[in-house]
C-alpha positions as CSV (number, residue, x, y, z in Angstrom):
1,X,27.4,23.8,0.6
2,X,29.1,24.3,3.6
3,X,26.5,24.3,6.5
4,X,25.9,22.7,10.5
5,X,23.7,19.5,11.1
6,X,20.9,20.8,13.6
7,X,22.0,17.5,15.5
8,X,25.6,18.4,15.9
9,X,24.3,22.3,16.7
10,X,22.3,20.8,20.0
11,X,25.0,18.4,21.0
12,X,27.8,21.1,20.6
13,X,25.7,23.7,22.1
14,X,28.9,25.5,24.1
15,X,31.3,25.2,21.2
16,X,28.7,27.1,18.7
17,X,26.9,29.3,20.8
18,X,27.6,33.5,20.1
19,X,28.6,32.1,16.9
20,X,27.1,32.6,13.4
21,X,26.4,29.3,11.6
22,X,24.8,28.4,8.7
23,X,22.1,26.1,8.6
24,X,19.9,24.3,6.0
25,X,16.5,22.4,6.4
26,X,12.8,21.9,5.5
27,X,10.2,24.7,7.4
28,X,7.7,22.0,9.4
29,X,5.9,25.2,11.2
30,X,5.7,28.8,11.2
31,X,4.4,32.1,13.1
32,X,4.3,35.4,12.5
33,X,3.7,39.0,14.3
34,X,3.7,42.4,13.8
35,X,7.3,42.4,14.7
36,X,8.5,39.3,14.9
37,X,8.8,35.9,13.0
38,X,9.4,32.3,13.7
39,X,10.1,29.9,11.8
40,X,10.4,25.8,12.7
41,X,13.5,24.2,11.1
42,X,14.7,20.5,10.4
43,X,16.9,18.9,8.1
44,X,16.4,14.9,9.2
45,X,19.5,14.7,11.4
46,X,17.5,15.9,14.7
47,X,14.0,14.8,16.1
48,X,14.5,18.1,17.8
49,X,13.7,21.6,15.5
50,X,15.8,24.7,15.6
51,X,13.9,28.0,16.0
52,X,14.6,30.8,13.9
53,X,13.7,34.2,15.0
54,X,13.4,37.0,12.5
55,X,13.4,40.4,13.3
56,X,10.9,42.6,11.0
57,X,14.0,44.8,9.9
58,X,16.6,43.3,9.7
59,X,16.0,40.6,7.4
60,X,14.7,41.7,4.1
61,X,10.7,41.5,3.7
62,X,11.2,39.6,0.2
63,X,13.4,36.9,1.9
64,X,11.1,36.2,4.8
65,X,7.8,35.9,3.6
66,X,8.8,33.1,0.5
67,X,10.6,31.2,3.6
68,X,7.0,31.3,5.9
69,X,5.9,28.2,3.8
70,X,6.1,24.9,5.2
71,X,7.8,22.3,3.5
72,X,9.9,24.9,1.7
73,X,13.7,23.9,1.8
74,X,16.0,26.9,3.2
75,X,20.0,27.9,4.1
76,X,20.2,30.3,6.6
77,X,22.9,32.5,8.5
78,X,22.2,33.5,12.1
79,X,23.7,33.7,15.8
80,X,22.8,30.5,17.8
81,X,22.0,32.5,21.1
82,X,20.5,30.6,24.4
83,X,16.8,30.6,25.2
84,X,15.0,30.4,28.1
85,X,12.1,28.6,25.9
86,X,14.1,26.4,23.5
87,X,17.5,26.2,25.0
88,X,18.9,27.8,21.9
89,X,17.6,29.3,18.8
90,X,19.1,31.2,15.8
91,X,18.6,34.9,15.3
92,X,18.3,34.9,11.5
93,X,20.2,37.8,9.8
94,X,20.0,36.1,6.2
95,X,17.4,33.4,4.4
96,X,18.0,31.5,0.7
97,X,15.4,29.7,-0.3
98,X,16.9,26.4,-1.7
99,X,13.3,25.2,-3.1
100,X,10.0,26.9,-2.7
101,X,6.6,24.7,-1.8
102,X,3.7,25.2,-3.3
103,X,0.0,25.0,-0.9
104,X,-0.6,21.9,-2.1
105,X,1.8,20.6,0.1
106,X,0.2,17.6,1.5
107,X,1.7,17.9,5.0
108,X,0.4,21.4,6.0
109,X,-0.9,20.1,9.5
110,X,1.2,18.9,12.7
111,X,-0.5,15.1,13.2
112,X,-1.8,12.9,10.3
113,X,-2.7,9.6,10.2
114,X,-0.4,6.4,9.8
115,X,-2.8,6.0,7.1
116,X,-2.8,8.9,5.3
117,X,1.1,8.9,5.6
118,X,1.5,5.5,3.8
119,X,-0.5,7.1,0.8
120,X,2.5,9.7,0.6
121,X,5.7,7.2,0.9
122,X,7.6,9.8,-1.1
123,X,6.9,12.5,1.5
124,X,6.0,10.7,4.9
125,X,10.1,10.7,6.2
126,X,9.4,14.0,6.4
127,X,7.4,13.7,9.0
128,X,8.3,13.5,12.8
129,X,7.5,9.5,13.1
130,X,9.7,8.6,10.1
131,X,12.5,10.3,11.0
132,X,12.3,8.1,14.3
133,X,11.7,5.0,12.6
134,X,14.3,5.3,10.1
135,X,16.5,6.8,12.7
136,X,16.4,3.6,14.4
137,X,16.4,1.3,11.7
138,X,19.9,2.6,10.9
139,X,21.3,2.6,14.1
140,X,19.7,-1.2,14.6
141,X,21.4,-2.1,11.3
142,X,24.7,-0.9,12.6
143,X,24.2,-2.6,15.9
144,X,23.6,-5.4,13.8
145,X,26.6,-5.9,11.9
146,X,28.9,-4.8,14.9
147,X,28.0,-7.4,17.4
148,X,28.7,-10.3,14.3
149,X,31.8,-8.3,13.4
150,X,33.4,-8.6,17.0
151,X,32.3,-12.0,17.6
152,X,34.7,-13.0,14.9
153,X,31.3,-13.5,11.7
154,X,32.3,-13.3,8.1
155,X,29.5,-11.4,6.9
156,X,28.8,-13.3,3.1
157,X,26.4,-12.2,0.8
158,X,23.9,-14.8,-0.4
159,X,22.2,-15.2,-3.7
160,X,18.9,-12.8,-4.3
161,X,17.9,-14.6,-7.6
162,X,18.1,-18.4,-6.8
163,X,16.2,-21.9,-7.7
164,X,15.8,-22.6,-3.8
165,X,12.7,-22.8,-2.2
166,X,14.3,-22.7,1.5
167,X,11.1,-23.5,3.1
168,X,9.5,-25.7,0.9
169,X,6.3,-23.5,0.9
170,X,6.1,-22.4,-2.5
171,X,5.5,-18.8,-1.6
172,X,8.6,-17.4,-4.6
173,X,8.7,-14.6,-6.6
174,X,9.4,-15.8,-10.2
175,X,12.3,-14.2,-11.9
176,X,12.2,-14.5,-16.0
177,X,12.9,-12.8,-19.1
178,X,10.4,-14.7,-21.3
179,X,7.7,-12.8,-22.9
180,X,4.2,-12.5,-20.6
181,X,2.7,-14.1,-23.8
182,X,5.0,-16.7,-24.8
183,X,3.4,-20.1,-26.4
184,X,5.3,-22.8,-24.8
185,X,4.5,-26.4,-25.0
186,X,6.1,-27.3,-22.0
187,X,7.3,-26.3,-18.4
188,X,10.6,-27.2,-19.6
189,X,10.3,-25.6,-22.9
190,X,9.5,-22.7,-21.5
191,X,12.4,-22.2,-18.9
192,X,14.8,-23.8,-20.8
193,X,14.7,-20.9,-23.3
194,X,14.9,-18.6,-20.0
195,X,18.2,-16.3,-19.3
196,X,19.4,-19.0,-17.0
197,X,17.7,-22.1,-18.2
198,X,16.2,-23.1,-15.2
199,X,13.0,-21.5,-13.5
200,X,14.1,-18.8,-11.1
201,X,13.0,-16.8,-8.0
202,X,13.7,-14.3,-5.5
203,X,14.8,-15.6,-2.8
204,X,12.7,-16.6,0.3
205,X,16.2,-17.0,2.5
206,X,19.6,-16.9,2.3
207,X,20.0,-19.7,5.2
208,X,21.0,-22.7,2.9
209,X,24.2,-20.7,1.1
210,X,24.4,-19.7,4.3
211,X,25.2,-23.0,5.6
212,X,27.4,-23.8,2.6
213,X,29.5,-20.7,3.9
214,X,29.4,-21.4,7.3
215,X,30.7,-25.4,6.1
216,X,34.3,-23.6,5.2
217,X,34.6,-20.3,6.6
218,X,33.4,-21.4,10.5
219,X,30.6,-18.5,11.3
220,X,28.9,-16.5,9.1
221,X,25.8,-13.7,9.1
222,X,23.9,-12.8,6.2
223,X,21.9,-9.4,6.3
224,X,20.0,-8.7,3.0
225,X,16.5,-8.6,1.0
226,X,14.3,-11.0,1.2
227,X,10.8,-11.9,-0.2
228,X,7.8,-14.0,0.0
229,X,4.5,-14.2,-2.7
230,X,2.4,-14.9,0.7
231,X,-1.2,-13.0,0.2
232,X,-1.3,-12.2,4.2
233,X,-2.7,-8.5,4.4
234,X,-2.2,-8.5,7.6
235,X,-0.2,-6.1,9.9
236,X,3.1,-7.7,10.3
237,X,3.7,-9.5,7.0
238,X,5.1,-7.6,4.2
239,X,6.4,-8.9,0.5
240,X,9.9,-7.7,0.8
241,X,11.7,-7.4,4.2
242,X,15.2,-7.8,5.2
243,X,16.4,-11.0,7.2
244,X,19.5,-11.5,9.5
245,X,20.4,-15.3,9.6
246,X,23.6,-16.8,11.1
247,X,24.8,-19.9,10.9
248,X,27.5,-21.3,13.4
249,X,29.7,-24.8,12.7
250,X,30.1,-26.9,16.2
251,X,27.4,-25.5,17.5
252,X,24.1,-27.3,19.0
253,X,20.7,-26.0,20.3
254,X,21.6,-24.9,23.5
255,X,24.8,-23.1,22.1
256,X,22.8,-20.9,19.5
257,X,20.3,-20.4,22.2
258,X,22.8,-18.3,24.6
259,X,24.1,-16.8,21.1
260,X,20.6,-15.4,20.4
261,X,19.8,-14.1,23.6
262,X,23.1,-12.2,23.9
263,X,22.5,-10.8,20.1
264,X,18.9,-9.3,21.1
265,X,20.2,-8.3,24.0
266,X,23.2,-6.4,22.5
267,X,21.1,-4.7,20.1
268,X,18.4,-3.5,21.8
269,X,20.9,-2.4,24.6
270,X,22.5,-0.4,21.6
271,X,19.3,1.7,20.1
272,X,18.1,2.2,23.7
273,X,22.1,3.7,24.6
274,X,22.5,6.0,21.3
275,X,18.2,6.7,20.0
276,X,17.4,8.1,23.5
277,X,15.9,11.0,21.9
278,X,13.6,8.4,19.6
279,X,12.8,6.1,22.1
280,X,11.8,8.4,24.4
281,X,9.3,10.0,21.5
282,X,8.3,6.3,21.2
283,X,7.5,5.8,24.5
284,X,5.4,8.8,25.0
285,X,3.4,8.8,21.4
286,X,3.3,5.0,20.2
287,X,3.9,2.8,23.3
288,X,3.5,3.6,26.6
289,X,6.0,1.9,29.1
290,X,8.6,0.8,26.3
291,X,11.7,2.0,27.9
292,X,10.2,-0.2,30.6
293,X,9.4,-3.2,28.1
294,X,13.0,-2.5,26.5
295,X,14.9,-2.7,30.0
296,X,13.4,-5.3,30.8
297,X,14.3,-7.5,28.5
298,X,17.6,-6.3,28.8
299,X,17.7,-6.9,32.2
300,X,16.1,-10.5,32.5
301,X,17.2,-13.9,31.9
302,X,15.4,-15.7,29.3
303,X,12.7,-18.5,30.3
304,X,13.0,-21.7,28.6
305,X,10.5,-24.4,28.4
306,X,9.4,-27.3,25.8
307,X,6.8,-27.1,23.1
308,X,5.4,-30.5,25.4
309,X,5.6,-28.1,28.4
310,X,3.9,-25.2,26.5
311,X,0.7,-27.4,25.3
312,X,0.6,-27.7,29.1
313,X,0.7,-24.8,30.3
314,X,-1.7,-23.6,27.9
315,X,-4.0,-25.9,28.6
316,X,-4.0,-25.6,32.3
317,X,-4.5,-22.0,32.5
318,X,-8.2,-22.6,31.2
319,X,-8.0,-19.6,29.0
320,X,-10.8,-19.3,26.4
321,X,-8.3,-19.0,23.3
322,X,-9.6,-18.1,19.6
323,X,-7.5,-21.2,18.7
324,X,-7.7,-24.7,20.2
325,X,-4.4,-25.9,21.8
326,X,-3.6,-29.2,20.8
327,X,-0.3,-31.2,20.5
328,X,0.7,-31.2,16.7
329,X,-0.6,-27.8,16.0
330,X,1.6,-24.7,15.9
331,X,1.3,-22.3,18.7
332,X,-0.5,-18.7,17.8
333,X,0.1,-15.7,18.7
334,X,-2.0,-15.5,21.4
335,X,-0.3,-18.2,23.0
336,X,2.8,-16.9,22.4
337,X,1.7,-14.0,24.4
338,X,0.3,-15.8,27.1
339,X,3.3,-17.5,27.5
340,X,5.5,-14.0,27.7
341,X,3.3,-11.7,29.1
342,X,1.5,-13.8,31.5
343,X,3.4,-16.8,32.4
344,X,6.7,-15.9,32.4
345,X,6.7,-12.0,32.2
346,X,9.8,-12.2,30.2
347,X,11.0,-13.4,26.8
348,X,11.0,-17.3,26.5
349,X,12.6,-19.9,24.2
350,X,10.0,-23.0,23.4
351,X,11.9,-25.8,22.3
352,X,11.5,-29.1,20.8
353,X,8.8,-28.4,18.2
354,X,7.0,-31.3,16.3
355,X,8.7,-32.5,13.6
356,X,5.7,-32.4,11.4
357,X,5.4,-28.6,11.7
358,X,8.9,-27.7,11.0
359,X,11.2,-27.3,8.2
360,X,13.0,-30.5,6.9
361,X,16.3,-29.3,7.4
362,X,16.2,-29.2,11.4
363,X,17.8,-31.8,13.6
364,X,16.0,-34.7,14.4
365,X,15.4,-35.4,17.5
366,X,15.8,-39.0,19.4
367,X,12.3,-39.6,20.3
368,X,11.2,-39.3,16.4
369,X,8.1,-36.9,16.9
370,X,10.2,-33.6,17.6
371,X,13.3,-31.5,16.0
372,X,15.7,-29.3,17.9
373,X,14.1,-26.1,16.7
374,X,13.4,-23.5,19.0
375,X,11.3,-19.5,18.4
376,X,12.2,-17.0,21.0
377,X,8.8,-15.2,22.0
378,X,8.9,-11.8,23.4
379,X,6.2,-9.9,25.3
380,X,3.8,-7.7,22.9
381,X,4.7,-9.5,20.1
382,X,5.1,-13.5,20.4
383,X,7.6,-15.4,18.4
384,X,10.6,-12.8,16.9
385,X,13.4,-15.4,16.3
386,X,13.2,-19.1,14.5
387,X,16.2,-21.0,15.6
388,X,17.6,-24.3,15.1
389,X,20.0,-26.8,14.4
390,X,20.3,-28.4,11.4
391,X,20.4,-32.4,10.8
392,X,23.9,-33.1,9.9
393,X,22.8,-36.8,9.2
394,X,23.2,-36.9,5.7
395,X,20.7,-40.5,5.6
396,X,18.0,-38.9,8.2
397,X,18.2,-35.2,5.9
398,X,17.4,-37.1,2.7
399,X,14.7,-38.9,4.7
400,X,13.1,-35.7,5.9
401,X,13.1,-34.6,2.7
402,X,11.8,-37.2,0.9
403,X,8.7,-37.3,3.5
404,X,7.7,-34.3,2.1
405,X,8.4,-35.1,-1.5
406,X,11.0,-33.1,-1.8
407,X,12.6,-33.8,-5.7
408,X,16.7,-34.6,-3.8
409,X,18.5,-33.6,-6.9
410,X,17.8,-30.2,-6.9
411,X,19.5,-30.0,-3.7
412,X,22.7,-31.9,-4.6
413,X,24.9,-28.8,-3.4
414,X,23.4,-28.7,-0.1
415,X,23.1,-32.5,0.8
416,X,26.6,-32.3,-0.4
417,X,27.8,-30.8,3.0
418,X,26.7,-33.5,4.5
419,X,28.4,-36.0,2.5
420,X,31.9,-34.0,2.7
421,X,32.9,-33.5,6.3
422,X,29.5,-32.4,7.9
423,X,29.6,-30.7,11.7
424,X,26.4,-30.2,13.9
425,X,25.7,-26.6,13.3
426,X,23.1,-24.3,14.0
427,X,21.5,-20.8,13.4
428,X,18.7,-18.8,13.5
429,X,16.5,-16.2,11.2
430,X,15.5,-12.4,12.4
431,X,12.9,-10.5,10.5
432,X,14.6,-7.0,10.5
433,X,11.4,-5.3,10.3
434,X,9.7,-7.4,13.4
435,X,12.9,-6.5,15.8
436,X,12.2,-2.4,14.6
437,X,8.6,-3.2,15.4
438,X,9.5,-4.3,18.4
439,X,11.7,-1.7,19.4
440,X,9.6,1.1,18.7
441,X,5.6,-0.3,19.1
442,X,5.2,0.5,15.9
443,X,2.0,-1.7,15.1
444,X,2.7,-1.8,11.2
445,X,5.2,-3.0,9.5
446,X,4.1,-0.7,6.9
447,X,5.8,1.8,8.8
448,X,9.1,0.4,9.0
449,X,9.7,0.4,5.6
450,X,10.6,3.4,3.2
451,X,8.6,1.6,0.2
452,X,6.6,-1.3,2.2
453,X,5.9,-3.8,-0.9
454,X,2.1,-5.7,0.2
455,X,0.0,-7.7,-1.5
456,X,-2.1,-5.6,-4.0
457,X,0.4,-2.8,-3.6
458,X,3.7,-2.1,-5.3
């Protein structure tokens, strides 16, 4: 049906004003007088409502009082007139109602809890805070794929169902068709009478096709679903979440370094530039001082400093952390945050991780103890980017592998590229959810997604 986006409305606001429009969108409030109604309309492409005034009168009684229910879906035709109040509004002259709302409607009041909200996933974009967040995530998305695309990426679509364990860690969904009550007498019986043969999983990440891309076509991004069987209930891990990984031929550490600080930079630049309406609701609801945060990091050149240098730092400052800080051990997030927020007051790459902590696929690194891996740690949030780059030594990969018992023929493909014509390359892995987190203080990654898939909760 023919109609004008409250967004475009607002933004247009010479062009339509004295004009009759027609407008369509879900009541969020309403008011009513002796002579006089309002009514608080959205339809999703605005944070901002349009008032409608209705004058007792001239509207019929039998259209205005079905259309005072909230959450009730409505087209209406009207003059979008100035207002000293709201800018503009619409003087209603005529009201459809596209879908009535009973009172069970479970979003009668203004404010509910995050909470409550995640018990209603079906309903809660609905809500002022969703629209935000989702407003956001699609802009970030686009943002996204348009600093890879002018930077000369092939974006390349990996595998979702796979027999990779990227990681190592064991944390895959399995994917089967077998019966749950098959007899089997054998783990080989049993997959080998599966659809492909071969046990199967959702994948974990796409970085490993990824680098078999990258091996012909250069540079490459992936963007897509991915999932890990991890049973953290916690606030920032979630069962499915989308992952952006690059991978970059004739590239080493420090050159992927300077590539991922001028992608976050570029992307956050972006939401702040075109979600000004959202960030600012943001700042002043969820996070105080994120524009500030946001700018900032904008703004600022990124520290750098050793995982040898960290350990020292950390240990010098005399803090009394939950977690010991010890050579070996993998940094938490308080350190993390110590580290941003206290330290440097900016976002910081730690390099040169132990070996022993990281994945067998990064390069190592002369002295034999540490691997050219790097996490980028931003303030409020520690590490947000795992970077690397890889080990392109096909006798030191197998090695690495083999160290942690790896089984090397189910990686023939892979090891392959080092075999035929391997380059150093390098790339790194961005949870798409953390970034939005970041962006917006959300707390929960809950609240990112529209269906958040947890332990315990599909």
């Amino acid at each position: 049906m023919k109609h004008v986006d409250v967004k475009e409305l607002f933004e247009k606001a010479e062009y339509y004003q004295s004009k009759t429009v027609t407008v369509c969108g879900w009541v969020r409030t309403w008011r009513d007088s002796k002579s006089i109604a309002f009514i608080e309309l959205n339809d999703g492409t605005s944070l901002k409502n349009l008032q409608l005034v209705i004058e007792k009168g001239s509207v019929d009684d039998n259209e205005v009082r079905p259309a005072m229910v909230v959450g009730a879906a409505l087209k209406v035709d009207g003059e979008f007139i100035p207002s000293e109040r709201n800018g503009y509004e619409l003087s209603v002259c005529k009201i459809e109602i596209l879908g009535g709302c009973p009172q069970d409607y479970p979003l009668q009041k203004k404010h509910h809890t995050l909470e409550f909200l995640r018990s209603i996933p079906h309903l809660r974009p609905r809500t002022k805070f969703f629209e935000a967040v989702f407003a956001v995530r699609s802009r970030l998305a686009y943002a996204i794929h348009t600093y890879f695309q002018e930077h000369g990426y092939k974006y390349v679509h990996t595998p979702i169902i796979t027999g990779s364990d990227c990681e190592g860690a064991g944390e895959m969904f399995r994917v089967t068709t077998q019966p749950w009550n098959l007899a089997a007498k054998s783990e080989a019986e049993y997959y080998g009478g599966d659809f492909f043969g071969a046990k199967a999983g959702l994948t974990v990440s796409g970085q490993l096709e990824g680098e078999v891309a990258a091996m012909g076509l250069g540079k490459i991004y992936t963007f897509g679903p991915t999932f890990r069987a991890e049973h953290s209930n916690t606030t920032r891990h979630a069962a499915e979440f989308w992952q952006i990984e690059p991978e970059v031929c004739f590239c080493d550490l420090n050159d992927i370094i300077e590539i991922a600080e001028d992608f976050i930079k570029f992307i956050i630049k972006d939401v702040v530039e075109n979600c000004k309406e959202e960030i600012d609701f943001f700042d002043e609801r969820i996070e105080k001082g994120l524009k500030e945060k946001l700018n900032n990091v904008i703004q600022s050149d990124f520290g750098k400093v050793t995982y040898t240098q960290a350990v020292k730092l950390l240990k010098d400052s005399k803090k009394d952390f939950k977690f010991p800080v010890e050579w070996g051990s993998d940094l938490q997030t308080e350190h993390e945050r110590y580290l941003t927020e206290e330290y440097f007051k900016k976002p910081v790459f730690v390099t040169d991780y132990p070996a022993d902590i990281k994945a067998f696929y990064m390069k190592q690194n002369k002295d034999n103890k540490t691997v050219a891996a790097t996490d980028l740690l931003v303030p409020g949030i520690g590490e947000i980017i795992g970077c690397s780059e890889r080990e392109a030594d096909l006798e030191k990969l197998k090695s690495a592998m083999t160290k942690r018992g790896m089984q090397l023929d189910a990686y023939t493909e892979y090891l392959d590229t080092r075999k035929y014509g391997s380059v150093p390359h390098s790339g790194f892995g961005l949870g798409f959810e953390r970034i939005i987190m970041y962006i917006t203080g959300v707390q929960n990654i809950r609240d990112t997604l529209l269906y958040p898939r947890t332990v315990g909760s599909l």
